[in-house]
MARTIKE-965858 format. One record per residue: x, y, z of N, C-alpha, C in turn; residue in three letters. Coordinates in Angstrom, 3 decimals, padded with zeros to 6 digits, always signed. Layout:
BEGIN
<rec n_px="X" n_py="Y" n_pz="Z" ca_px="X" ca_py="Y" ca_pz="Z" c_px="X" c_py="Y" c_pz="Z" r="ALA"/>
...
//
This chain:
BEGIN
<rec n_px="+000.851" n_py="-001.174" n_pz="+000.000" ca_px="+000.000" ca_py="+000.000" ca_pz="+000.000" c_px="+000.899" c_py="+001.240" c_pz="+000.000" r="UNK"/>
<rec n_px="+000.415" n_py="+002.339" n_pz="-000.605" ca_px="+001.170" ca_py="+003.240" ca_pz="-000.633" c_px="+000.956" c_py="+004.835" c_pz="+000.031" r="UNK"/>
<rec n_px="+001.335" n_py="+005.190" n_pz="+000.316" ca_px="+000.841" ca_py="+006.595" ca_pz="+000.769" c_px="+001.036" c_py="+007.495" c_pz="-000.166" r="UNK"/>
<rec n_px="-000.396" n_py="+008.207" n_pz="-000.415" ca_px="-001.179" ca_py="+009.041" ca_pz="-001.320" c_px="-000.935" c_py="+010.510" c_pz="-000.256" r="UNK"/>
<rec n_px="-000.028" n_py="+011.490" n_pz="-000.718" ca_px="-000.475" ca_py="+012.898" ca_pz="-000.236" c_px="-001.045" c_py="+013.720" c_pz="-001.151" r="UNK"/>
<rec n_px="-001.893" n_py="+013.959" n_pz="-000.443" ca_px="-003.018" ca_py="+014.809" ca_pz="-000.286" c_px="-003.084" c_py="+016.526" c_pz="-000.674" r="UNK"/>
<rec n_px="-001.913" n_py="+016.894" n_pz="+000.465" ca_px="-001.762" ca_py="+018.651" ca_pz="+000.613" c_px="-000.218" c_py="+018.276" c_pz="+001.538" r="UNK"/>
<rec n_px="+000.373" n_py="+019.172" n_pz="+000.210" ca_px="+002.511" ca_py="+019.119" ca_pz="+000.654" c_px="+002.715" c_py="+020.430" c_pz="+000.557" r="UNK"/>
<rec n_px="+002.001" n_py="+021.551" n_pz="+002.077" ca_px="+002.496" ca_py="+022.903" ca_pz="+001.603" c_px="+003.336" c_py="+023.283" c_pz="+003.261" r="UNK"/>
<rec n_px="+003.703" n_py="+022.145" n_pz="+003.856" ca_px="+004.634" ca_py="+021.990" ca_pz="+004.843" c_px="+006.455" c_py="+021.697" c_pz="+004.484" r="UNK"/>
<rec n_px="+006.394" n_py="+021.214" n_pz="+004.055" ca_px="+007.497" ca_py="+020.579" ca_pz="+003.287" c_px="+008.481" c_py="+021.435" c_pz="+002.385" r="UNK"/>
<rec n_px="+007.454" n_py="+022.771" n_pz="+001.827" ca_px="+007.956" ca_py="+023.637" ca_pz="+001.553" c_px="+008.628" c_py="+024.934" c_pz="+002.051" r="UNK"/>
<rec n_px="+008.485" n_py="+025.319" n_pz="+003.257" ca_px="+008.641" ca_py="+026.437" ca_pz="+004.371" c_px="+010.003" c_py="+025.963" c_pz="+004.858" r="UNK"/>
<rec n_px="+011.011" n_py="+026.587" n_pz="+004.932" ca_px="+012.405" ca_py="+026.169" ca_pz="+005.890" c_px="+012.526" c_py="+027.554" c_pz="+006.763" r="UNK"/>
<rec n_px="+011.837" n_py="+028.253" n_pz="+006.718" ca_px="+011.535" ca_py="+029.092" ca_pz="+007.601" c_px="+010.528" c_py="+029.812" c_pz="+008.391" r="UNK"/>
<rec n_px="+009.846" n_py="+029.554" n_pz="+009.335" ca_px="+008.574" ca_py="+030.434" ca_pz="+009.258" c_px="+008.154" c_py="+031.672" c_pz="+009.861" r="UNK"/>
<rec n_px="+009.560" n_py="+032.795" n_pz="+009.563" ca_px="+009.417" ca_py="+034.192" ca_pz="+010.290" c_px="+007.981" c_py="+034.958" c_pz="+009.624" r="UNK"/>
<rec n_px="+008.301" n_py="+034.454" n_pz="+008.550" ca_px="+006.706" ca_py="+035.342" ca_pz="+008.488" c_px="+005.496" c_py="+034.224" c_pz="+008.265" r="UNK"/>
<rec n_px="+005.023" n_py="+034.360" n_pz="+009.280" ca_px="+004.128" ca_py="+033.183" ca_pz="+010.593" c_px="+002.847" c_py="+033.229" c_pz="+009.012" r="UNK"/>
<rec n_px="+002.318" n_py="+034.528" n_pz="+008.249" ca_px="+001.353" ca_py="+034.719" ca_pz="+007.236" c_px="+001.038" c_py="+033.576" c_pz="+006.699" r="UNK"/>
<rec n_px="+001.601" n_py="+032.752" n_pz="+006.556" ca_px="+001.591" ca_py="+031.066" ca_pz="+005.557" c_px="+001.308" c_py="+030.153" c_pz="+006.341" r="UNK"/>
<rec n_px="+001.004" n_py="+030.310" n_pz="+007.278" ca_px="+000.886" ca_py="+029.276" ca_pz="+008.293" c_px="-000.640" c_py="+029.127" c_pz="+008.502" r="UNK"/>
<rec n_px="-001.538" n_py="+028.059" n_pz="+008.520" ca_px="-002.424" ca_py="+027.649" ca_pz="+008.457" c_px="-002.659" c_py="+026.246" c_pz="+008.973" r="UNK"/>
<rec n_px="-004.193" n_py="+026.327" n_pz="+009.240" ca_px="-004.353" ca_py="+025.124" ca_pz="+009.823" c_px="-004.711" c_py="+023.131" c_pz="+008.865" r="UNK"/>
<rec n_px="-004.410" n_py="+023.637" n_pz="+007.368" ca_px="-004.611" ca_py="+022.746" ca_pz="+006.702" c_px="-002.799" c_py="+022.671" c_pz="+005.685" r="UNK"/>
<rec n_px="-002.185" n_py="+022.461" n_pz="+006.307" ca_px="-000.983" ca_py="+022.102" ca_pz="+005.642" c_px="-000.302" c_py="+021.024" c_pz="+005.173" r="UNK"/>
<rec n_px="-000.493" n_py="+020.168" n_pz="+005.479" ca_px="-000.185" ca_py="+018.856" ca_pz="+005.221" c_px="-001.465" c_py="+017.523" c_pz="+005.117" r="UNK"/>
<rec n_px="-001.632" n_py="+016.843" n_pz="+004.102" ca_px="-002.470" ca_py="+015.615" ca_pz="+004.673" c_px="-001.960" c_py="+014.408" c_pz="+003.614" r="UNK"/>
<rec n_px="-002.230" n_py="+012.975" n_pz="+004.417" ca_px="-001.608" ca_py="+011.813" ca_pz="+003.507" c_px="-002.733" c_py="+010.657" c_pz="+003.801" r="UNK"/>
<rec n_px="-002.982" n_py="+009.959" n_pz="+002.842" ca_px="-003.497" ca_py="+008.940" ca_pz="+003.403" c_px="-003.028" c_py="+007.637" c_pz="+002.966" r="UNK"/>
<rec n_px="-002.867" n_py="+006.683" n_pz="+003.820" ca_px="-002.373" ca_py="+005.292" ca_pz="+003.807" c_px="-002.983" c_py="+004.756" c_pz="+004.353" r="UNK"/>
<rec n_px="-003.981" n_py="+004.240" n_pz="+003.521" ca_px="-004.825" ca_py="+003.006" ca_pz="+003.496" c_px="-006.318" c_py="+003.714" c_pz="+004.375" r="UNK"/>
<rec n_px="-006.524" n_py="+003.454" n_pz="+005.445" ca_px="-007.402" ca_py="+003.206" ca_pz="+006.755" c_px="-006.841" c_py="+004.709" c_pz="+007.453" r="UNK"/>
<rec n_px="-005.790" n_py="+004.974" n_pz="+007.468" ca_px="-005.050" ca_py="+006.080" ca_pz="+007.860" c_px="-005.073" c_py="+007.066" c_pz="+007.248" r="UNK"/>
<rec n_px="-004.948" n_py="+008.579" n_pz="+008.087" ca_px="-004.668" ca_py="+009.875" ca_pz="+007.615" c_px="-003.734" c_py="+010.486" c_pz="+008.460" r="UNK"/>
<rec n_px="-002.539" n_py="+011.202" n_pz="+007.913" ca_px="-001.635" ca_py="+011.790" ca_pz="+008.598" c_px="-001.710" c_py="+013.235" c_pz="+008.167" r="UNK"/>
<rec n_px="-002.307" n_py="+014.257" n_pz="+009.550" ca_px="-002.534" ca_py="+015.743" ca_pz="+008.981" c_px="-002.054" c_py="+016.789" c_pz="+009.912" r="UNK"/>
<rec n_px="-001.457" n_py="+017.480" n_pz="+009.454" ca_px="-000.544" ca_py="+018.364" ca_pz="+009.967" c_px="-000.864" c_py="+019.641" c_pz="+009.569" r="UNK"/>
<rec n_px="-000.897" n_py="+020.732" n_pz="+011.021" ca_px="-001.419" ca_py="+022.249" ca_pz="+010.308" c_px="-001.231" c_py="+023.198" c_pz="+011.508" r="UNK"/>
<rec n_px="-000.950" n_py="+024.491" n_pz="+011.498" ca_px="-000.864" ca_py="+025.039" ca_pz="+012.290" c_px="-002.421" c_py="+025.434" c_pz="+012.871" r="UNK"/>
<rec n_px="-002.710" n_py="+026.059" n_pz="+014.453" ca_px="-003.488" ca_py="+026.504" ca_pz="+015.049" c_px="-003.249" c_py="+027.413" c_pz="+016.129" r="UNK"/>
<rec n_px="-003.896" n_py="+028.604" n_pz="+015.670" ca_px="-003.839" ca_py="+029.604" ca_pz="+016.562" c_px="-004.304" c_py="+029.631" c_pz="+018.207" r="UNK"/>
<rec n_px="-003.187" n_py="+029.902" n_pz="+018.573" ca_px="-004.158" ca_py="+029.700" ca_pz="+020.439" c_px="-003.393" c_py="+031.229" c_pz="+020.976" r="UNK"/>
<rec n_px="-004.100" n_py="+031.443" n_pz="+022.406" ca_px="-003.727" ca_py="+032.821" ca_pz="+022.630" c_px="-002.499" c_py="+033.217" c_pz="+023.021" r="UNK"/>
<rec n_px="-001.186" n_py="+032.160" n_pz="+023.069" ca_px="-000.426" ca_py="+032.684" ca_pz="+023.530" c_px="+001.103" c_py="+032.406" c_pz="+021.888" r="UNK"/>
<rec n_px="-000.065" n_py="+032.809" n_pz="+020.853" ca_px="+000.706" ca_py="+032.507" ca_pz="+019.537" c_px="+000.087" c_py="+030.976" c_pz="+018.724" r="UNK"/>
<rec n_px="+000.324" n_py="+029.818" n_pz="+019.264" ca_px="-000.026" ca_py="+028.672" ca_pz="+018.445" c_px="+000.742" c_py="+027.476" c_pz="+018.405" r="UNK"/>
<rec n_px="+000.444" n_py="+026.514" n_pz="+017.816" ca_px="+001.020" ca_py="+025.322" ca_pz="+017.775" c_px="+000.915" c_py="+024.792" c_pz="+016.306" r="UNK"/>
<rec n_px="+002.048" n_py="+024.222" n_pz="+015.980" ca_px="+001.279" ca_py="+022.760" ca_pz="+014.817" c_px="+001.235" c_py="+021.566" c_pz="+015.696" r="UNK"/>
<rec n_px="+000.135" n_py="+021.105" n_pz="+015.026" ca_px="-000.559" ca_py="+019.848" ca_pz="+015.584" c_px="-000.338" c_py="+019.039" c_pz="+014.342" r="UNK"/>
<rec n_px="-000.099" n_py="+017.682" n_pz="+014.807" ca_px="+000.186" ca_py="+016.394" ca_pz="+013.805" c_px="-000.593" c_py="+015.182" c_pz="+014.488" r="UNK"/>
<rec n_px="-001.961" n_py="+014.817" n_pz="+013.861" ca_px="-002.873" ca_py="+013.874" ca_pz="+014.045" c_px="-002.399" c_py="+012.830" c_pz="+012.981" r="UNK"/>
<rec n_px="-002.523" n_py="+011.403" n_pz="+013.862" ca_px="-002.908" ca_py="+010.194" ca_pz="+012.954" c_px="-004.384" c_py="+009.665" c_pz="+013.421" r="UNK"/>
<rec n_px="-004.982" n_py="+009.521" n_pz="+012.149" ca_px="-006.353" ca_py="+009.615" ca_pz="+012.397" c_px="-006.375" c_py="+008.190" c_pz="+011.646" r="UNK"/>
<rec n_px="-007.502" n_py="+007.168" n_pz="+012.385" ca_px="-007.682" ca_py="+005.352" ca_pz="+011.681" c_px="-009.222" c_py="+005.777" c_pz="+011.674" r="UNK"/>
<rec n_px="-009.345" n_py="+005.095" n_pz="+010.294" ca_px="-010.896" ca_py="+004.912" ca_pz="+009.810" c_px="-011.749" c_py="+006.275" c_pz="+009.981" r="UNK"/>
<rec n_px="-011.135" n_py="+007.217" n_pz="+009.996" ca_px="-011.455" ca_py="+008.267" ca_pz="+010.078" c_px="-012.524" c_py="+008.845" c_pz="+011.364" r="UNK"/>
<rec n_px="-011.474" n_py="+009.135" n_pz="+012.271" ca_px="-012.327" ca_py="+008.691" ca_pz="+013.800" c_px="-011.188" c_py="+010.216" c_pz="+014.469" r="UNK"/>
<rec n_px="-011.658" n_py="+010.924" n_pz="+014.139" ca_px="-011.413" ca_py="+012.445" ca_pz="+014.139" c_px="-011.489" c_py="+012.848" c_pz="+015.829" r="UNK"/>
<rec n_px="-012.298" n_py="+011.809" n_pz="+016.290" ca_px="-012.741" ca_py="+012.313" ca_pz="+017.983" c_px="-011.494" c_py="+011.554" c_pz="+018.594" r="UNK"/>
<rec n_px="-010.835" n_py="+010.496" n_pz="+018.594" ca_px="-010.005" ca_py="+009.218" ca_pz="+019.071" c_px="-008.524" c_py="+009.193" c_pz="+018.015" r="UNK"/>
<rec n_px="-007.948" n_py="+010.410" n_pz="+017.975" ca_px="-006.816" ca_py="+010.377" ca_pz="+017.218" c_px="-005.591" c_py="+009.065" c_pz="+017.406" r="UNK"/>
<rec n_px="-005.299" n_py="+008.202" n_pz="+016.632" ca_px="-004.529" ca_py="+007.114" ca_pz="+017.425" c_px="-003.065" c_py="+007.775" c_pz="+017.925" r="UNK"/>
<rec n_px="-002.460" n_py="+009.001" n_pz="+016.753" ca_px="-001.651" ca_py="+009.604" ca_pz="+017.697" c_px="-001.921" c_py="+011.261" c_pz="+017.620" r="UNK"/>
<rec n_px="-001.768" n_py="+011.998" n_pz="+018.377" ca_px="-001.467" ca_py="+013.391" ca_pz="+018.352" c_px="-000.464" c_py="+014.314" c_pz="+019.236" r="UNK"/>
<rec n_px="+000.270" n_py="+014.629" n_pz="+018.458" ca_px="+001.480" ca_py="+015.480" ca_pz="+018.765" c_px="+001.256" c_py="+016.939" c_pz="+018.329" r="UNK"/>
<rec n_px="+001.785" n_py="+017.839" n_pz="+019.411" ca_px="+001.653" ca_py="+019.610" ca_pz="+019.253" c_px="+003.054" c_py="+019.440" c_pz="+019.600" r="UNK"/>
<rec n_px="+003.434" n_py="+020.827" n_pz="+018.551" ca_px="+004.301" ca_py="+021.413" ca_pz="+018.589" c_px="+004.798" c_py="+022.492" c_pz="+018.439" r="UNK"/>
<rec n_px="+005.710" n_py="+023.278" n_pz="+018.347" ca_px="+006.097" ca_py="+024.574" ca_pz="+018.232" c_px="+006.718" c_py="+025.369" c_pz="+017.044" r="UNK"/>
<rec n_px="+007.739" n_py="+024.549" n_pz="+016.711" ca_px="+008.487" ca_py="+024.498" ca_pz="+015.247" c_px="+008.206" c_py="+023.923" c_pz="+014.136" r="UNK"/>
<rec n_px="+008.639" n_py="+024.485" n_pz="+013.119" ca_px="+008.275" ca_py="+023.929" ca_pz="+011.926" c_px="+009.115" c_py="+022.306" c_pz="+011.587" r="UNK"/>
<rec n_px="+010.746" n_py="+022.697" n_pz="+012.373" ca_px="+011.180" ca_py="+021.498" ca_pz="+011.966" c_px="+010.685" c_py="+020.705" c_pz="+012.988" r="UNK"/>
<rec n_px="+010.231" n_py="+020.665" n_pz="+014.253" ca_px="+009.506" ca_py="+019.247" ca_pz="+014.895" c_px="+008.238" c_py="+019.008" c_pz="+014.594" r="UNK"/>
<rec n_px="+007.691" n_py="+019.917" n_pz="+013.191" ca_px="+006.612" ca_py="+019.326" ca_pz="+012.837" c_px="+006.578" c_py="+018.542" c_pz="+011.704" r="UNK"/>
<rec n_px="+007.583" n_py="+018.689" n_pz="+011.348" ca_px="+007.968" ca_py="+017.516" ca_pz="+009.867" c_px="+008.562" c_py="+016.507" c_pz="+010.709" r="UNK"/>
<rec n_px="+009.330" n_py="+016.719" n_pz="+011.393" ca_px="+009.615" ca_py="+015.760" ca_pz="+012.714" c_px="+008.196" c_py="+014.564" c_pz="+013.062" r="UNK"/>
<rec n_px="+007.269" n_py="+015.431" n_pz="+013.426" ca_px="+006.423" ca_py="+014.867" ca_pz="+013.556" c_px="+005.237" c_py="+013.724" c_pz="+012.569" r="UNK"/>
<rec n_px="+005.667" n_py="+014.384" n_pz="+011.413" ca_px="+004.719" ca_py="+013.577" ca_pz="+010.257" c_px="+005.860" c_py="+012.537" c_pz="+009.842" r="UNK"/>
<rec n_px="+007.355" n_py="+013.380" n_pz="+009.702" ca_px="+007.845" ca_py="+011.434" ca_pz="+009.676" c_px="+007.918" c_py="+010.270" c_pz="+010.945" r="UNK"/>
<rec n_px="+007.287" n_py="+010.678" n_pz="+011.779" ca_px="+007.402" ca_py="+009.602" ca_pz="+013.366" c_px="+006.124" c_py="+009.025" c_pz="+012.945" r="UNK"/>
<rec n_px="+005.036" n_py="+010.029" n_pz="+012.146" ca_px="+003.653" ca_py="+009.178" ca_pz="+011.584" c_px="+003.927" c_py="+008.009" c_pz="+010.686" r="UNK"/>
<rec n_px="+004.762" n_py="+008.386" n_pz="+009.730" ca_px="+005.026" ca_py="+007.854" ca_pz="+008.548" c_px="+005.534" c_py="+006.508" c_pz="+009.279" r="UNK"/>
<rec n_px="+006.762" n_py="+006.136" n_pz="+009.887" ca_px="+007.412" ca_py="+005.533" ca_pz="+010.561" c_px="+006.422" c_py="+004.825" c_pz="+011.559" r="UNK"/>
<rec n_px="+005.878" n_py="+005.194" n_pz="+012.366" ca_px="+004.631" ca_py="+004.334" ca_pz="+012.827" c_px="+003.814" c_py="+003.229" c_pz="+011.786" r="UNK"/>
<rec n_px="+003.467" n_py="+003.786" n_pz="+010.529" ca_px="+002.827" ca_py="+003.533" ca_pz="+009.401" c_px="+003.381" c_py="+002.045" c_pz="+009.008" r="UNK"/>
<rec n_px="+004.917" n_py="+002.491" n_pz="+008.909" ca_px="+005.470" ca_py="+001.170" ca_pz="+008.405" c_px="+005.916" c_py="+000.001" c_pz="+009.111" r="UNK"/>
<rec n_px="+005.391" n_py="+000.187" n_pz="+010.800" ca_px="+005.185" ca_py="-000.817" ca_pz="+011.747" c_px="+004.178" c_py="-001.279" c_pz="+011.494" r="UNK"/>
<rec n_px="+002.817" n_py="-001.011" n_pz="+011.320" ca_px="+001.537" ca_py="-001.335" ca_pz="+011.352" c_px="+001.275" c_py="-002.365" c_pz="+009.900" r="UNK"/>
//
């Protein structure tokens, strides 16, 4: 099985001083039963990216979810998805 992405506008940023590009739909993949989606979200003290692995599409019961701060521990984060992926 292969993993199908979706939305690759994470992958592109090696910097993110100007925060403007940052959004909450930046990344998504799906493999198989699985979705791996990654996006920034605004909270009041600035924001996070968040990196959900979502099975059978069960949006309430994420099997993993990781927040983070940086851009590079959020690609960090979608390859620890990916890498999970190829245990399963």
């Amino acid at each position: 099985m292969d993993l199908r992405i979706v939305k690759d506008d994470i992958f592109i940023y090696d910097d993110v001083s100007d925060d403007t590009n940052l959004r909450e739909d930046m990344y998504q993949a799906v493999y198989g039963q699985y979705i791996i989606d990654c996006g920034w979200y605004e909270t009041e003290d600035g924001g996070n990216f968040i990196t959900y692995l979502i099975k059978d599409n069960n949006w309430e019961t994420p099997v993993i979810k990781i927040i983070i701060r940086t851009l590079h521990d959020a690609k960090w984060s979608i390859k620890a998805c990916k890498t999970y992926l190829s245990e399963v």
